[in-house]
N, C-alpha and C positions, 0 to 999 in steps of 0.2 A: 543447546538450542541456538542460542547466537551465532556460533560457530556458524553450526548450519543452514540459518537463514541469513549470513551476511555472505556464505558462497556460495547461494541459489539468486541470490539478488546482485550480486557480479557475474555469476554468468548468464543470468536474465536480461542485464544491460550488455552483455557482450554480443549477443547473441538479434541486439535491434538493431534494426538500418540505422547510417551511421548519422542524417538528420535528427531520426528522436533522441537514440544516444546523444548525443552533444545536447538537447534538452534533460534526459531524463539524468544524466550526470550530475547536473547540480543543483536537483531539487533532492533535498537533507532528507534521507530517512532516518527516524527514532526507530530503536525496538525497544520495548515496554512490555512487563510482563502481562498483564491487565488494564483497561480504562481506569483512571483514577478517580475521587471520588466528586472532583470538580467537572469531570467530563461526563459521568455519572447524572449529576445534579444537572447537565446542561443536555440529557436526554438521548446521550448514549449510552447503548443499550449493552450489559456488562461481558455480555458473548460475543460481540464483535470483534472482527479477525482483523479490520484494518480501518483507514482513516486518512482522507485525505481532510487536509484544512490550509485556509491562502485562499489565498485568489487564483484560478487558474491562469493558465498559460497567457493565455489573449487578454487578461484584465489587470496583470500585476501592477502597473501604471501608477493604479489606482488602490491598492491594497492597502491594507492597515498589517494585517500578520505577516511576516515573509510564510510562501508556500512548505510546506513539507507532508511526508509520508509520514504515519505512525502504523506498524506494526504488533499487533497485541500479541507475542511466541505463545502465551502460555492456551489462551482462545486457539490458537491456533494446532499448538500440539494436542488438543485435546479433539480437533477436529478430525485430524492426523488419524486419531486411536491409536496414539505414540507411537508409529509405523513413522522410521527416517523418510522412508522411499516418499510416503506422502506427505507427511507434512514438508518434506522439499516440494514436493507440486502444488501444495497448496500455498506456501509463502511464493512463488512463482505467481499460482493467478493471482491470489491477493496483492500483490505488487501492482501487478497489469491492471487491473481493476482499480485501483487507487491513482495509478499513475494516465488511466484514461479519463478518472475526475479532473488531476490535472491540465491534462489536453481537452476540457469540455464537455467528455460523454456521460451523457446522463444514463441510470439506469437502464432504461430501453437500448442508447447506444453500446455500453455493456453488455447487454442480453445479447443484442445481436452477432456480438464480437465473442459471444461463449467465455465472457467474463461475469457472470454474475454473482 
């Protein structure tokens, strides 16, 4: 599964214009098999596919965490219905979708971009 979601997630950044690429390059994504039990306790929810945390884009200045992606493969393979073909599309949006929290968009902004 890592395999697969670290070459869905380079050619997901290959693949943006080449302004967000040179942002989305050097915000760190984790993969993780599941939320942990501190992330858990802090009220996310154990089937979530993804996670942005930081401060976004326009506010790092000011941030206490540095920014990054977190990936949950195994939420996500299970979303998949252990099909490669999808859960490569699905680590694709879930990227996109975490890395548009990055750049500011709130849910509604997501919805509208067919990242939700």
């Amino acid at each position: 599964m890592r395999r697969l979601a670290v070459e869905e997630i380079e050619a997901t950044l290959a693949a943006l214009p080449a302004p967000l690429r040179d942002r989305a390059e050097i915000l760190p994504v984790t993969l993780e098999h599941r939320p942990n039990m501190a992330q858990r306790r802090e009220g996310i929810q154990s089937d979530v596919l993804g996670l942005f945390v930081g401060a976004e884009f326009a506010d790092q200045e000011e941030a206490g965490l540095p920014p990054q992606i977190i990936l949950f493969l195994e939420n996500i393979w299970e979303q998949a219905e252990e099909i490669e073909e999808l859960f490569r599309k699905e680590i694709h949006k879930t990227y996109l979708h975490e890395l548009g929290h990055y750049l500011g968009l709130d849910e509604d902004g997501l919805t509208e971009r067919g990242l939700e």
